[in-house]
C-alpha positions, 0 to 999 in steps of 0.5 A, a space after each residue: 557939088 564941085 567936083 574939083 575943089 571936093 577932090 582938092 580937099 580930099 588930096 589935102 587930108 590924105 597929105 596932112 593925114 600922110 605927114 602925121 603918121 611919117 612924124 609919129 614913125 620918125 618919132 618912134 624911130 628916134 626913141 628906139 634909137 635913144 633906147 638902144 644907145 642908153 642900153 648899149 651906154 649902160 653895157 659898156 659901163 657895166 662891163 668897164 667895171 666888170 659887173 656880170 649879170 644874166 641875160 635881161 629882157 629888152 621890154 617889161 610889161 606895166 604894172 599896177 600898184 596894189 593895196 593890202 591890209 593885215 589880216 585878223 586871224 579868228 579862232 576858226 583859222 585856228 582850229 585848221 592847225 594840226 599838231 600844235 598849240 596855236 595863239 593869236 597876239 598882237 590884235 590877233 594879226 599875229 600868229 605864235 605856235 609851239 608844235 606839240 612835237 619836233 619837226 624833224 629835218 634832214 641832215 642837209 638843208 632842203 627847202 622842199 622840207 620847209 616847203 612841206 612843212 608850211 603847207 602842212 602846218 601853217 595858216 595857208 601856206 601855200 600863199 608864201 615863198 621860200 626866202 632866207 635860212 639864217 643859220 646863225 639866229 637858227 630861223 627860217 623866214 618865207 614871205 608871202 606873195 601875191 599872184 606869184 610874187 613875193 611882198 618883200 621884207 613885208 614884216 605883215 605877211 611873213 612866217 618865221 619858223 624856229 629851230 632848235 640846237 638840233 635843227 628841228 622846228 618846234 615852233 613858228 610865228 605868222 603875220 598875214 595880208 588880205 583884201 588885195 586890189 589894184 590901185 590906179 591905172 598900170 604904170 611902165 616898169 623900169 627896164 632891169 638893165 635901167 635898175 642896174 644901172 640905177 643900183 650902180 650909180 647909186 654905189 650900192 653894186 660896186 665894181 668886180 661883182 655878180 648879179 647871180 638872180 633878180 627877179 619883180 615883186 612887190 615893197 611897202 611903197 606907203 604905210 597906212 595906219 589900217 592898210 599899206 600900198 605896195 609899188 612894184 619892185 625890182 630885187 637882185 642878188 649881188 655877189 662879191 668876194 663870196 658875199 652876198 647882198 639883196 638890194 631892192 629899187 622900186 621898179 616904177 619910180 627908180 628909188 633906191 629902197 633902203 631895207 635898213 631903214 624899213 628894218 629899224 621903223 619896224 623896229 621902232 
């Protein structure tokens, strides 16, 4: 065996081993760089257009897209439901129940009273998240979520209760999703500063507002016949002029998702 040349092979692999990992340094280096000035670049136009937002992560986590589909309640499901007359529409996917009495709340809005009334009264309950009171159609809407996070404006996993002109629930109408799973391999998640500026590009945060809340969950991402996709997806809460409006973009492909749209097809 020849020492010498052996050595000389050995010193050549280390160099080239050696020059790989300084390129995949510089490399990293570089791309931290470009992150801190698109970030920086972006604060500087928020702030130009005096848009107030909360303190943002600096990284997010990958995520997974999932499938769900709508779930057929059975007469057995029915019969956990206590003081009320239940019925199942729709295929039996829809739950409509009038409460054989009023359900009578405080004189204050509390959403710890709906909170309670939902687990007390619905088909697992526990399983969705407060979302809006609408005083003025007299409707308190939750949508259902999964391990934590809410299925926005999923018109088949939501509870709709309905009160009366003395602000008492007397009845409600529930659409469920089931059979969860994972589909494909976890996708990077739009950094929040990246989905702003997204949402600001796209004039859909206009200029002297406030992001008061923001947070990830999931959206109709497709429509199946039997079933749907749900993608990731980035919600914030912009407040201007002591409006308020919900705006959502999907958190792994960047798209700006259009509620009116998803409205008017459901409608449809």
């Amino acid at each position: 065996m020849d020492w010498s040349k052996t050595k000389s092979i050995f010193i050549v692999v280390f160099l080239v081993l050696d020059i790989f990992l300084l390129s995949l340094f510089i490399q990293k280096l570089s791309d931290n760089k470009i992150g801190l000035f698109v970030q920086t670049s972006t604060e500087k136009q928020l702030a130009a257009d005096n848009i107030v937002y909360p303190q943002l992560p600096k990284t997010t986590k990958e995520e997974p897209r999932i499938t769900a589909k709508p779930k057929a309640f059975t007469e057995e499901d029915l019969k956990t439901l206590k003081g009320q007359e239940a019925e199942m529409i729709n295929n039996n996917t829809t739950i409509y129940s009038h409460l054989d009495k009023p359900y009578v709340l405080g004189e204050k809005f509390d959403k710890d009273e709906f909170n309670n009334f939902i687990k007390s009264f619905t088909f697992e309950g526990g399983e969705y998240e407060f979302w809006k009171y609408d005083e003025k159609n007299m409707k308190v809407i939750y949508y259902q979520s999964y391990k934590d996070r809410p299925l926005f404006m999923n018109f088949n996993g939501e509870i709709t209760l309905n009160l009366n002109e003395n602000k008492e629930i007397v009845s409600y109408k529930q659409t469920m999703l089931t059979s969860f799973d994972k589909i494909g391999d976890k996708e990077p998640v739009l950094l929040p500063i990246k989905a702003i500026e997204i949402l600001r590009d796209s004039k859909k945060i206009p200029s002297d507002s406030e992001i008061i809340k923001y947070g990830l969950g999931y959206s109709t991402w497709i429509p199946l016949a039997e079933s749907q996709v749900l993608s990731p997806t980035w919600h914030f809460i912009v407040e201007k002029d002591g409006k308020k409006e919900d705006l959502f973009i999907n958190a792994i492909e960047g798209k700006v998702i259009e509620v009116e749209n998803q409205n008017k097809e459901k409608l449809e």
